[in-house]
N, C-alpha and C positions, 0 to 999 in steps of 0.2 A: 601655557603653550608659548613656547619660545618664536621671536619674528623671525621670518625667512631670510635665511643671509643672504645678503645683494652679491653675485659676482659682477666682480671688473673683466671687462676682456682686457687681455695682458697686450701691451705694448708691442708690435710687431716691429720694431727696428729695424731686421733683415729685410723686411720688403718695404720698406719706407728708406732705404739707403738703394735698392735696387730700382725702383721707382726714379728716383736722385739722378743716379747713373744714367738711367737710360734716357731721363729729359734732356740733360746736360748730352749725352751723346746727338741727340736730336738736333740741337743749338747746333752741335761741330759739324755736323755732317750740312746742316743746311746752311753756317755761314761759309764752308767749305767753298759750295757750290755758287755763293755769291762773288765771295774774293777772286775765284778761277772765273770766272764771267763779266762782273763789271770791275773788276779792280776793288784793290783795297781802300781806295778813299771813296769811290762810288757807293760804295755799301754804306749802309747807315745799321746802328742797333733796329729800328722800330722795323726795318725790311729783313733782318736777321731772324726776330718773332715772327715777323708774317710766313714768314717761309718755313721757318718751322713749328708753326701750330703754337704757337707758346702765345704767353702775354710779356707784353717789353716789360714786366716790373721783372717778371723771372728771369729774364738772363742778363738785369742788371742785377739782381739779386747773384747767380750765379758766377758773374765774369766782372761787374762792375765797370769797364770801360770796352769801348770794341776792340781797342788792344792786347785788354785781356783775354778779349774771343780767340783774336789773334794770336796769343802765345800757345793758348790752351789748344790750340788746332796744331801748330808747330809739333806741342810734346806729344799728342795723340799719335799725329804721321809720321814723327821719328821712333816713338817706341814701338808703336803699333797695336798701345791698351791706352787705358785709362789708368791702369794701375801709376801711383804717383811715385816711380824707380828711377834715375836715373841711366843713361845707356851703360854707365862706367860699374854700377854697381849690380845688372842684369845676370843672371847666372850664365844665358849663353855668351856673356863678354870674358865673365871669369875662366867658362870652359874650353873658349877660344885662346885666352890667355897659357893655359895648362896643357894645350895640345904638345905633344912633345915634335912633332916635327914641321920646323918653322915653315915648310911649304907648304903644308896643310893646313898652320895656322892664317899664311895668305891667302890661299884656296877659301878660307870660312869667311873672311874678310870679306873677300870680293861678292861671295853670295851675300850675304848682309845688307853689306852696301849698294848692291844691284835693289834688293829687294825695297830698303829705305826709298832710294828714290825712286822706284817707281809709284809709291805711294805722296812721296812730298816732294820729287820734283815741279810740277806746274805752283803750288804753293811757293818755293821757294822763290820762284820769281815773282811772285805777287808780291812775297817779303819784299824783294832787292828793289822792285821799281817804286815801293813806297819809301822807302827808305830814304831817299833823296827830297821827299821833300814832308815826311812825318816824322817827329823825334822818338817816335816810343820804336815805331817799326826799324830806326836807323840803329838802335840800343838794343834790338833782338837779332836784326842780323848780324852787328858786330861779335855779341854773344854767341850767336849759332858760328859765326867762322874760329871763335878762341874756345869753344867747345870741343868743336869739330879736331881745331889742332892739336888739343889737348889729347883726345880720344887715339891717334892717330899717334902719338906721340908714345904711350903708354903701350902699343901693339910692337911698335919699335923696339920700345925697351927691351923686350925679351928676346928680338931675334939676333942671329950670329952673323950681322953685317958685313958685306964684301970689307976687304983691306981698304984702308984711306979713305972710309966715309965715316963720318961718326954720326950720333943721336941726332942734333939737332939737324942736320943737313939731311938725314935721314928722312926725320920728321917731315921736315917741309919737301922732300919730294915724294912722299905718302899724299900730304895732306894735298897738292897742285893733282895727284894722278886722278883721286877722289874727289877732287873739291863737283859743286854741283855745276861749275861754268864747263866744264870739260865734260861733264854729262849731256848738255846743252848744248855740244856743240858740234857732238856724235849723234849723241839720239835725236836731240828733236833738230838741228839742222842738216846734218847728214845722213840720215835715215836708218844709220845703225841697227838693230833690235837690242834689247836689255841683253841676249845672251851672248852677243858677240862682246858690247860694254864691257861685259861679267869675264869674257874670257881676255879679251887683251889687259883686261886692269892687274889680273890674276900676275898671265905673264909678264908684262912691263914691272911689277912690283917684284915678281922674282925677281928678272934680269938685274933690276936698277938695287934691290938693296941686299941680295944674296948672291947676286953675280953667276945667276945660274938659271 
């Protein structure tokens, strides 16, 4: 009589990556809540764990420095996944790209970017006020502003720009209309709402780079 074959249970991958996922989302959301509260140098890794249920070997295992928390929180509230895409190569940038009438491609813009910050506006000032005196954080905000110009730069390229402005001039009065100090200074100091934000950005980007 032949011996009983042993089965192996097969390797679930799928939920040992979704597992992955949702720990590492844990880390973001709750060192989210610590940078927006005590500041980004107040915060330590071992107070990142405590807050969110983990042990400190795991989200140095996961992020390696609290910088790295830090960036990983950045690309979460600018894409708005975890998926690891950049915003340039996103289908809704391509689609935005491809809209055939460039004031509807403004129009998709400004909902976007309404949307972005209000997910990573208060982060981002957690970025800018570390920055001055942390070098990893002063090396992410410089990247998130030559990102940012670049991103904005690229939206440009396609549209049929008023007479007597060209691309690069373009560029940068996209990227000041957008930038997050001007969000900062509507919304959270002058009491704006996101939808009005959303609508003057709209118009002031027609007027200023389609002359209409």
């Amino acid at each position: 009589m032949s011996p009983p074959v042993k089965r192996t249970r097969k390797y679930d991958s799928t939920r040992r990556r979704e597992q992955a996922a949702a720990t590492r989302r844990q880390i973001l959301d709750a060192a989210q809540r610590l940078f927006e509260r005590d500041g980004y140098t107040a915060t330590t890794m071992a107070a990142i764990a405590q807050e969110a249920g983990v042990a400190l070997k795991t989200v140095y295992v996961g992020f390696s420095t609290k910088s790295g928390v830090l960036r990983g929180l950045w690309h979460l509230l600018l894409r708005g996944d975890q998926d690891d895409v950049p915003v340039g190569d996103r289908a809704w940038f391509r689609e935005m790209l491809a809209e055939p009438d460039p004031a509807q491609r403004l129009r998709r813009s400004a909902s976007y970017s309404r949307a972005v910050k209000e997910r990573s506006a208060a982060l981002m000032e957690v970025i800018r006020s570390a920055a001055g005196a942390d070098a990893d954080a002063a090396q992410l905000w410089d990247g998130i502003q030559s990102d940012f110009h670049g991103i904005q730069r690229r939206l440009v390229e396609t549209l049929p720009l008023r007479p007597g402005l060209d691309v690069a001039h373009a560029a940068d009065i996209l990227w000041t209309l957008n930038n997050p100090d001007v969000w900062q200074l509507l919304v959270g100091r002058r009491g704006w709402t996101p939808e009005q934000w959303e609508q003057w950005f709209e118009a002031a980007s027609r007027e200023l780079l389609l002359g209409s």
